[in-house]
C-alpha positions in Angstrom: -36.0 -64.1 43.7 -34.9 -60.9 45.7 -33.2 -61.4 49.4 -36.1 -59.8 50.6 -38.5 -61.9 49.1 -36.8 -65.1 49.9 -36.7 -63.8 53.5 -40.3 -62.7 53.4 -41.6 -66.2 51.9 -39.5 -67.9 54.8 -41.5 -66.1 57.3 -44.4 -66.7 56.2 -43.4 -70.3 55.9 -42.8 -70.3 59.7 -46.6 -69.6 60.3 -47.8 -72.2 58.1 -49.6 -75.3 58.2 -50.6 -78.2 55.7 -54.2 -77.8 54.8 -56.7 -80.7 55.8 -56.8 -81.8 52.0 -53.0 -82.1 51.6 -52.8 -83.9 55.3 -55.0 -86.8 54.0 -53.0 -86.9 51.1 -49.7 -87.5 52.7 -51.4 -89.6 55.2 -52.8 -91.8 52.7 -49.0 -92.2 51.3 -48.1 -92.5 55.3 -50.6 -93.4 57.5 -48.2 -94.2 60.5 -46.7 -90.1 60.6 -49.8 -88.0 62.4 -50.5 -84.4 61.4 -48.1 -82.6 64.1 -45.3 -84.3 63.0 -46.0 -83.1 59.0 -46.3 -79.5 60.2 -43.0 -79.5 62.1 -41.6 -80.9 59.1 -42.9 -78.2 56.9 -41.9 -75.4 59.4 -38.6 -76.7 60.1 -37.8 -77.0 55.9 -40.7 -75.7 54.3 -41.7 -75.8 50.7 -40.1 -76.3 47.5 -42.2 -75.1 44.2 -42.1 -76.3 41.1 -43.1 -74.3 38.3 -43.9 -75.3 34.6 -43.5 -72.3 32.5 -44.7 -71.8 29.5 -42.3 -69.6 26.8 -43.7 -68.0 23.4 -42.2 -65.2 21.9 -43.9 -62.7 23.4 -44.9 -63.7 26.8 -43.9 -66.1 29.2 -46.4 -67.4 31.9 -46.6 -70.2 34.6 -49.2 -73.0 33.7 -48.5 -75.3 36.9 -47.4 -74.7 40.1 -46.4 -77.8 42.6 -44.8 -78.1 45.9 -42.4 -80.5 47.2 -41.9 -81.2 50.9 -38.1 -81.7 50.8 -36.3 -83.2 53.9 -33.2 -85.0 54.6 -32.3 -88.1 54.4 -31.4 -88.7 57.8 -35.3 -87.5 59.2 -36.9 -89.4 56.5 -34.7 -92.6 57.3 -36.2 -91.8 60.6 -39.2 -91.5 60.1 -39.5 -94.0 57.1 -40.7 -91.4 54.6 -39.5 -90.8 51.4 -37.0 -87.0 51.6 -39.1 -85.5 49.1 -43.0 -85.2 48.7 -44.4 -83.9 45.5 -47.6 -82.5 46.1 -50.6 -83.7 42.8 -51.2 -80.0 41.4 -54.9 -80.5 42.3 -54.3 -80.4 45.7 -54.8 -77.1 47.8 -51.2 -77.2 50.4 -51.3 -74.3 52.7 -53.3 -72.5 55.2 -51.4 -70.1 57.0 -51.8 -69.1 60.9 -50.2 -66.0 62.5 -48.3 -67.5 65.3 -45.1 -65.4 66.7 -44.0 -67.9 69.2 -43.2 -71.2 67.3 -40.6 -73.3 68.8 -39.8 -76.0 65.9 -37.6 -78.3 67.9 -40.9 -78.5 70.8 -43.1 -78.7 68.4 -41.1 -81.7 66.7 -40.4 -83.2 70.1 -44.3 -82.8 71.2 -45.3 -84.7 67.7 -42.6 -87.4 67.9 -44.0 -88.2 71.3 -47.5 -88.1 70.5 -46.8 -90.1 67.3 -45.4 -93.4 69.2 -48.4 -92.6 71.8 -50.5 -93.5 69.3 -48.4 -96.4 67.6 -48.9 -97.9 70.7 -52.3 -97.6 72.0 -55.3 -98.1 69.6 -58.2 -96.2 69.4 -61.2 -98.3 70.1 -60.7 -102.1 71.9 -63.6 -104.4 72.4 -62.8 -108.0 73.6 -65.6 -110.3 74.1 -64.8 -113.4 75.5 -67.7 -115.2 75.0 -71.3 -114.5 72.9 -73.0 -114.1 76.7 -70.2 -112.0 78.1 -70.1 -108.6 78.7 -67.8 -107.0 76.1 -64.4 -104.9 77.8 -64.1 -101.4 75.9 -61.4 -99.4 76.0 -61.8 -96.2 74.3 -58.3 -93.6 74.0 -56.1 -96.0 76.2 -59.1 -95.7 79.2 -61.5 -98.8 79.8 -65.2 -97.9 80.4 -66.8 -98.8 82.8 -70.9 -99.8 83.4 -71.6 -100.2 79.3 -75.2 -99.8 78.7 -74.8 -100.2 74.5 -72.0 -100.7 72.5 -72.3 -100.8 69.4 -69.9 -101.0 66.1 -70.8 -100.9 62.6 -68.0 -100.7 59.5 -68.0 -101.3 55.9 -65.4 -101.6 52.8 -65.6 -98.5 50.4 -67.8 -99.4 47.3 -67.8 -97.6 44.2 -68.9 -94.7 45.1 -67.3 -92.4 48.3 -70.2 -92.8 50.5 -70.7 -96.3 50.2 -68.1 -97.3 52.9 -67.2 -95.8 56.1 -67.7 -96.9 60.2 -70.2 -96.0 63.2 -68.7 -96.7 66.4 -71.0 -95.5 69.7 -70.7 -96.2 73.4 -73.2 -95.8 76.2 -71.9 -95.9 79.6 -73.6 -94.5 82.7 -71.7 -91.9 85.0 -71.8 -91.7 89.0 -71.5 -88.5 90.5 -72.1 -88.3 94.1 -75.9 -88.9 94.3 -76.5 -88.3 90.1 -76.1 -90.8 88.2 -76.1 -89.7 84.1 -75.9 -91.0 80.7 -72.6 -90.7 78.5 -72.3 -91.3 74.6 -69.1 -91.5 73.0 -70.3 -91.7 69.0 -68.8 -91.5 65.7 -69.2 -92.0 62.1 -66.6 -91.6 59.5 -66.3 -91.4 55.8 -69.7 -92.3 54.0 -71.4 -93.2 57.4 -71.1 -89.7 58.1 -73.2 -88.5 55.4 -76.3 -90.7 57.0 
């Protein structure tokens, strides 16, 4: 690899971001590191690819390409990852976006902050303190207030990918001066979504 390519694919690196598809992937693997915090990863040490070559006598050509998020060991002692990330061949890494003002060590510090945010404050909380009670939601760390339905629905994954999944929706009313108006906070997930 020339200088100048090795220069040019570092730049390029430096305006990318993991795809959605490779995301889930090394958030099924780690669950408790949230997409911010992967891409400041990948911009701070980007990618290492792995190529299988095949070699004949007359030609030579690559049959597999795979990428390797490579780190180390002191960031992924941190962070409780492993220091290098092999990618399945099947999955798609990379989406790149033009950016010309990326700051890696904000962008690191924003996503380390964010990640222990959400560490410690679920999503969805519904407490119910007795079967005639009214139940307490608190939705993104905020409780709402006058509930008119909550409702929550979630199922185990079956055999097939849009067997399982989860329905979560909240109906609270809103005061505003003399209006008074409806709010619903809904969503489905996984095989619910497909409904």
């Amino acid at each position: 690899m020339s200088f100048y390519y090795a220069e040019k694919e570092m730049n390029r690196m430096k305006e990318a971001f993991f795809s959605k598809e490779a995301i889930e992937y090394l958030q099924s693997i780690y669950p408790h590191v949230n997409k911010s915090m992967f891409n400041g990863l990948l911009n701070m040490y980007g990618l290492k690819s792995n190529n299988k070559i095949t070699d004949k006598s007359w030609c030579s050509h690559i049959v597999e390409t795979r990428y390797s998020l490579v780190i180390p060991e002191e960031v992924s002692e941190v962070l409780a990852i492993a220091n290098e990330i092999t990618f399945p061949e099947t999955v798609n890494v990379l989406y790149h976006v033009p950016s010309n003002n990326i700051d890696v060590v904000d962008a690191l510090r924003y996503a380390y902050e964010h990640m222990v945010e959400q560490d410690n404050q679920p999503l969805l909380v519904i407490e119910l303190e007795s079967e005639t009670a009214v139940p307490k939601v608190i939705y993104k760390g905020k409780e709402i207030k006058l509930k008119r339905n909550v409702f929550f629905d979630w199922e185990t994954d079956g055999a097939y990918p849009t067997e399982g999944g989860l329905t979560y929706a909240i109906e609270h009313f809103e005061r505003h001066a003399s209006l008074t108006t409806i709010n619903r906070i809904e969503r489905k997930v996984k095989g619910h979504a497909y409904d």
